[in-house]
N, C-alpha and C positions, 0 to 999 in steps of 0.2 A: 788282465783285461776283462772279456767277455766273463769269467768266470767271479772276480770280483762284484763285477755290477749283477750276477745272477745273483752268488748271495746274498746281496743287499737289499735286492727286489723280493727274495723270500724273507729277510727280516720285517722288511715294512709292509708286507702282506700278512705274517704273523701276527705284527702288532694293530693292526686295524681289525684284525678276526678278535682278536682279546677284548678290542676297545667294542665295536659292535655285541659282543657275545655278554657281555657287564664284569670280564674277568680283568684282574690286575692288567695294565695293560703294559709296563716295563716294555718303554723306548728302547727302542737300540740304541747304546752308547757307541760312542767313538774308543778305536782300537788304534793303538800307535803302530808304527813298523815295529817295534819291537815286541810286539803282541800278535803280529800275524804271523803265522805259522804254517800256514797248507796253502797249497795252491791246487787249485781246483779246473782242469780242463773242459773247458768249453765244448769243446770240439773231438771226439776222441777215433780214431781210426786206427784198425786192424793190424798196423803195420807197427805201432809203439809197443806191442807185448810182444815178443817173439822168443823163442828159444831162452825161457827163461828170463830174460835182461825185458828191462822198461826202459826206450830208448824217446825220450823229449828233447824239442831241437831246443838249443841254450843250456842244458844242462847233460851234468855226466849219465852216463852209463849208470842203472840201479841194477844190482843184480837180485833177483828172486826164490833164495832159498829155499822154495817152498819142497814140505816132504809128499806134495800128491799132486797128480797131471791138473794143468789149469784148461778151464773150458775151450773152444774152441776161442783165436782172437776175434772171429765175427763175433760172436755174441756180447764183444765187450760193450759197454755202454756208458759209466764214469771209469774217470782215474785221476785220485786225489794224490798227491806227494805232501808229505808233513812231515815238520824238522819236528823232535822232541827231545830236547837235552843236546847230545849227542850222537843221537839217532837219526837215521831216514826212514821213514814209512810210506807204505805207497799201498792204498785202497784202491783194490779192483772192485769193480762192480760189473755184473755179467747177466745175461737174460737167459735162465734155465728154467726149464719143464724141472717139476717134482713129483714123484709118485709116492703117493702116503707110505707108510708101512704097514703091514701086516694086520688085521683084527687080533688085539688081545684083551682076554677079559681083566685083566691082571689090577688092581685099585690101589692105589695109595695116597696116604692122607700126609701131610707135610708140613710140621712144627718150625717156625723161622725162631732162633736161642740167639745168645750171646757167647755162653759155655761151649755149646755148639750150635757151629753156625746153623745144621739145618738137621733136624730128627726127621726120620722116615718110621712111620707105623708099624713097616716090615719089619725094623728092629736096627737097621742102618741108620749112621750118623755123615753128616759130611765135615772132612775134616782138611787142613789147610797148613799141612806141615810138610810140601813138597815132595812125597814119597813117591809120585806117579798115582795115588786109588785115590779117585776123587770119593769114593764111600766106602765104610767100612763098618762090621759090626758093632752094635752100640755097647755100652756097658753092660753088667748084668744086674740085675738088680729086680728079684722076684717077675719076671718075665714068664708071659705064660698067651699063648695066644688070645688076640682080643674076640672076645666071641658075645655075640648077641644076647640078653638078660631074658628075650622071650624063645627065641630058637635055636640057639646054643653054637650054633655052625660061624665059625670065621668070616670076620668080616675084613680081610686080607683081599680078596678075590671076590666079581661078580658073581661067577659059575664056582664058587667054592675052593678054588686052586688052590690059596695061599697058603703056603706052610713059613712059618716062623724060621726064623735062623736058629743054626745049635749054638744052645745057651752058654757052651763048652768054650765057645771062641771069639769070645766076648773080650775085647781089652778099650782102657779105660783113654784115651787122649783128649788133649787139649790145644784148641791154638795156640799158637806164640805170638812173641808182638818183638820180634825180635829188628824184625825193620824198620819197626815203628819209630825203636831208639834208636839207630842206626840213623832215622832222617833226621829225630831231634838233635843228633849233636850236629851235625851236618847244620842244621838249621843254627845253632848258638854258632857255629864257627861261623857263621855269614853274616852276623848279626854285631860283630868283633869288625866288622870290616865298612869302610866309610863308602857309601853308597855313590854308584858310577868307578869306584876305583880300577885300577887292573885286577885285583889281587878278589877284590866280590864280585869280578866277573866270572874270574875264577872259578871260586865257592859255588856260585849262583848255577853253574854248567856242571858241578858236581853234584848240587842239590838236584837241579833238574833228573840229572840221567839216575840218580836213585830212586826217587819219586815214579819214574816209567817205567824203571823195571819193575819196582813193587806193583804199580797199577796192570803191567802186561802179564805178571807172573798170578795176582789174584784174577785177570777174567780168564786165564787160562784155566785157572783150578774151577770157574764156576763153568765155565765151558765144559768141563770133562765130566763133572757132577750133573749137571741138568741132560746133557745128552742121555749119560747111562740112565736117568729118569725117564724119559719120553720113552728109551728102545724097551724099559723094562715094562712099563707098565701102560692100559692104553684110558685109563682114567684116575686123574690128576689132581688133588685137592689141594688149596693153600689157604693160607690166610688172606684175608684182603686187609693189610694193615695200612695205618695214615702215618706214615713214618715223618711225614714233617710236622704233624701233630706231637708225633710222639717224642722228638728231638727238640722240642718250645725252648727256650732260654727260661731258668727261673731266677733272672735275675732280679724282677722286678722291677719299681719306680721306686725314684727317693721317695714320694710319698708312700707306697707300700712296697717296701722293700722285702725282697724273696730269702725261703729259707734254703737252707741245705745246698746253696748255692756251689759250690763246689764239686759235692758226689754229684748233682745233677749234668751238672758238666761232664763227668767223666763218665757218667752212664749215656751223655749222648754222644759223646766223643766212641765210645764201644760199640754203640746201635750203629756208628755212623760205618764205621771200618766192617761191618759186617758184609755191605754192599746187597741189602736185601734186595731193593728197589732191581738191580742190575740182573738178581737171581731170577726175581719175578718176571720181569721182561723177558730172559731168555727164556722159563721154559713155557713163556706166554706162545712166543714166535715160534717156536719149535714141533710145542705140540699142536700147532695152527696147520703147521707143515705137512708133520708125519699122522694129521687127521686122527687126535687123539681127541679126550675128551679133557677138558681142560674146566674147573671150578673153581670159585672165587669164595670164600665161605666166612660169615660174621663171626671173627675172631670173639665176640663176649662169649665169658664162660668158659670157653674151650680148657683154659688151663684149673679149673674151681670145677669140672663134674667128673665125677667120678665114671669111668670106660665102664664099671662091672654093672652099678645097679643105677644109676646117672644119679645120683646127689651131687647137686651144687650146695658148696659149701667153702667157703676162701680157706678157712681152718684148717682144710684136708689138706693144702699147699704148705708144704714145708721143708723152705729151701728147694734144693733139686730132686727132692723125695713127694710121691705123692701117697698119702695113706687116709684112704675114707674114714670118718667118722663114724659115717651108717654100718658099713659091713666089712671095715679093716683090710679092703684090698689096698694093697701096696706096688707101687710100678716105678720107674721114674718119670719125673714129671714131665720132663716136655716127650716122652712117648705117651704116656697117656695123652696130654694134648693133641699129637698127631692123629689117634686110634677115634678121641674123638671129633675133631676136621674131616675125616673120612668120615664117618657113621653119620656126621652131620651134612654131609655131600648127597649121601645115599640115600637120605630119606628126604630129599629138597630142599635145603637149607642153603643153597647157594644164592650171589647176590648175582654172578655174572656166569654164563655159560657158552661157554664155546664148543659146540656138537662140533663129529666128526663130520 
């Protein structure tokens, strides 16, 4: 009811801010019942959370798994319920006081990969093969602390902290994409079956609840990974990349028709699973929270100069190895990248910043 017509009023409020503002302004389409999915309360009162259980009149009992005490029920303020696959979901949303964390001088710079998802400066990689440590020591590979070409001191740390990780325990991993196949066949079996049938209702409710777990088990790993960033360090460098830019179709026009069509596909099909955009936002909001200092920095060059003596030079890029031309420092590449996002942080190079 009331929750229905609230969304609606935010969509067609959305879309007249686009159409005034000169931005695309993508109407809201029409959503079938079989496309609605959450329901949204209107009206939400202290008495629907309790002991655990989400109690709505017309529907069952939700019970609340959760592993940490939830706020007080006064302070609640929405509560969405959403079918996904197989699943029920239920978003609380609660009105809390935050108290920043702690001053720390602590700096790092943060390379967004494919190889891996995310290099950190410090020498950590984030990685996404369910083990519980959303980071872990990067590869080894001529590792030597990144230090200044005029003053020698690390540039890890604002007040000089930072010490490098031991080179000693260093190991080498890789995503999987083991899910990934695991949805394509899933997707071919549903695709074998005649649309509306019993049998691709079926499939279609097997597809779904694979699809959620994959989507709730990667924000959980970037949830664990951007946290342990914000508590470790109290300024924050990234790239500012255009990732719909950077994902274009090169399929071209029959009149000019694109090349390499293909691998480019599948390199955006990789950018796309990476879920930069989702990382970005979180440790956007986060370090907004915990009063960190948060940078947005001009990705050109970053991966083509060299951390020791700054020679740009694309040449120096070789594969996932980076080796200067000018003075034969060797690291890997997307840590160098990282070392220089930082050092390009530090001396102003930022496009956006968000002070503590």
């Amino acid at each position: 009811g009331r929750g229905v017509l609230q969304r609606l009023e935010r969509a067609k409020n959305a879309f007249f801010r686009r159409v005034k503002a000169g931005e695309k302004a993508g109407y809201p389409r029409f959503k079938s019942g079989r496309r609605w999915k959450t329901i949204e309360m209107a009206m939400v009162r202290p008495g629907m959370v309790r002991n655990g259980e989400v109690r709505i009149k017309g529907l069952p009992v939700i019970r609340i798994p959760s592993k940490r005490e939830l706020p007080p029920s006064v302070d609640l303020k929405t509560l969405r319920v959403t079918r996904a696959g197989r699943r029920v979901t239920v978003s609380l949303g609660y009105e809390v006081d935050r108290e920043p964390l702690p001053y720390n001088p602590a700096c790092i710079g943060i390379d967004k990969g494919i190889i891996d998802r995310l290099a950190l400066s410090s020498g950590q990689s984030m990685t996404a093969d369910g083990d519980g440590s959303a980071l872990e020591p990067y590869p080894a590979a001529g590792l030597e602390p990144a230090e200044s070409p005029t003053s020698g001191q690390p540039l890890l740390s604002i007040e000089g902290q930072g010490v490098p990780p031991d080179v000693a325990d260093y190991t080498v991993r890789r995503r999987v994409h083991q899910d990934r196949l695991d949805i394509v066949k899933k997707q071919q079996r549903l695709s074998r079956c005649r649309k509306g049938s019993r049998r691709w209702k079926q499939r279609a409710a097997v597809l779904a609840n694979a699809q959620a777990r994959r989507r709730v088990r990667n924000r959980n790993e970037c949830h664990r990974a951007t946290t342990e960033i914000v508590r470790q360090y109290g300024h924050i460098a990234v790239e500012s990349l255009q990732v719909k830019n950077m994902t274009r179709s090169a399929a071209g026009t029959l009149e000019t028709p694109g090349r390499n069509v293909s691998a480019k596909s599948g390199l955006n099909r990789e950018i796309l699973e990476q879920t930069w955009g989702l990382i970005h936002q979180q440790l956007r909001y986060k370090a907004e929270w915990a009063g960190r200092r948060f940078v947005e920095v001009d990705p050109r060059h970053t991966s083509q100069t060299c951390n020791s003596c700054g020679t740009v030079n694309s040449a120096s890029r070789q594969a996932k190895m980076f080796l200067c031309i000018a003075c034969s420092f060797s690291l890997d590449a997307d840590l160098n990248a990282a070392r220089n996002i930082l050092r390009k942080s530090l001396a102003g190079g930022e496009s956006l910043l968000l002070a503590q």
